[in-house]
C-alpha positions in Angstrom: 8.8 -2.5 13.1 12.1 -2.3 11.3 12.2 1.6 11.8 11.5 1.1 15.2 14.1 -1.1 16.0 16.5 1.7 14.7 15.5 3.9 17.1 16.6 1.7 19.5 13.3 -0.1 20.3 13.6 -3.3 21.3 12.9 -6.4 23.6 9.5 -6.1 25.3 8.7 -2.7 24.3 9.5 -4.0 20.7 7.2 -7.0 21.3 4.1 -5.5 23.0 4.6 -2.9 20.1 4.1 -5.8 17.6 1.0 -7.4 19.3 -0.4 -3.8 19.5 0.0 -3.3 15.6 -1.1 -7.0 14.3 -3.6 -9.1 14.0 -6.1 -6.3 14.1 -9.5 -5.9 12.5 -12.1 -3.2 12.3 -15.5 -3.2 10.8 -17.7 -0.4 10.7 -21.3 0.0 12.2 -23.9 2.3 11.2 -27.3 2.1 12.1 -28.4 -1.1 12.3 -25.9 -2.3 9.7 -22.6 -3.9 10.4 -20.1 -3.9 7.0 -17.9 -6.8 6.8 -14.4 -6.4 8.8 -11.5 -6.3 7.4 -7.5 -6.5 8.8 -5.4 -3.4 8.5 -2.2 -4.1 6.7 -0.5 -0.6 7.7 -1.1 2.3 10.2 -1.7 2.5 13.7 -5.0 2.4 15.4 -7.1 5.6 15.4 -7.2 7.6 18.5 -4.8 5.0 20.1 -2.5 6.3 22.9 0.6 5.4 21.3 -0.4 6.4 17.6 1.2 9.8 17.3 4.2 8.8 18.6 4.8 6.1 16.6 3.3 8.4 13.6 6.8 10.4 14.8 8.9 7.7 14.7 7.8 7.0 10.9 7.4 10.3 9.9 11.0 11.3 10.5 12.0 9.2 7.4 10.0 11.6 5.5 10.9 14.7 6.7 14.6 13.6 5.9 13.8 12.6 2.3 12.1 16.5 1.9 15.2 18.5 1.5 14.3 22.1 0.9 10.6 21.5 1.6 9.1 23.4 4.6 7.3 20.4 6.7 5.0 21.5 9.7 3.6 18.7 11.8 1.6 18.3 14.9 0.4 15.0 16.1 -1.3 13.2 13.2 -1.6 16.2 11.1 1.2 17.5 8.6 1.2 20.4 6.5 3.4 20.4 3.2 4.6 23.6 1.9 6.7 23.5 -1.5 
């Protein structure tokens, strides 16, 4: 959220952000059996609306830490080349 707030994101956009991102849980099913949830400490929620753009919103800290390294990136998907 702290990166967020330096782009300039804040009040209720902040704040809906926040209950978007916590108190989550997942569990997975297959079949018939259910494995046993867990909470998400990091990341944003798969196939979510907002994920890629906050993906960009984190990712720019990276791509200013990679001096003379050729980044490509669409969406969720980066490509690294030394």
């Amino acid at each position: 959220m702290c990166n967020l707030h330096s782009h300039g994101l804040r009040g209720r956009t902040s704040f809906a952000l926040q209950n978007i991102l916590s108190d989550r849980f997942v569990r997975v099913l297959y079949k018939d059996h259910v494995a046993e949830g867990l909470s998400p400490e990091e990341g944003t929620p798969s196939a979510g609306i907002l994920s890629p753009l906050l993906w960009n919103f984190y990712f720019r800290k990276v791509a200013e830490a990679a001096k003379g390294v050729l980044l490509n990136h669409h969406a969720l998907d980066l490509l690294i080349m030394l």
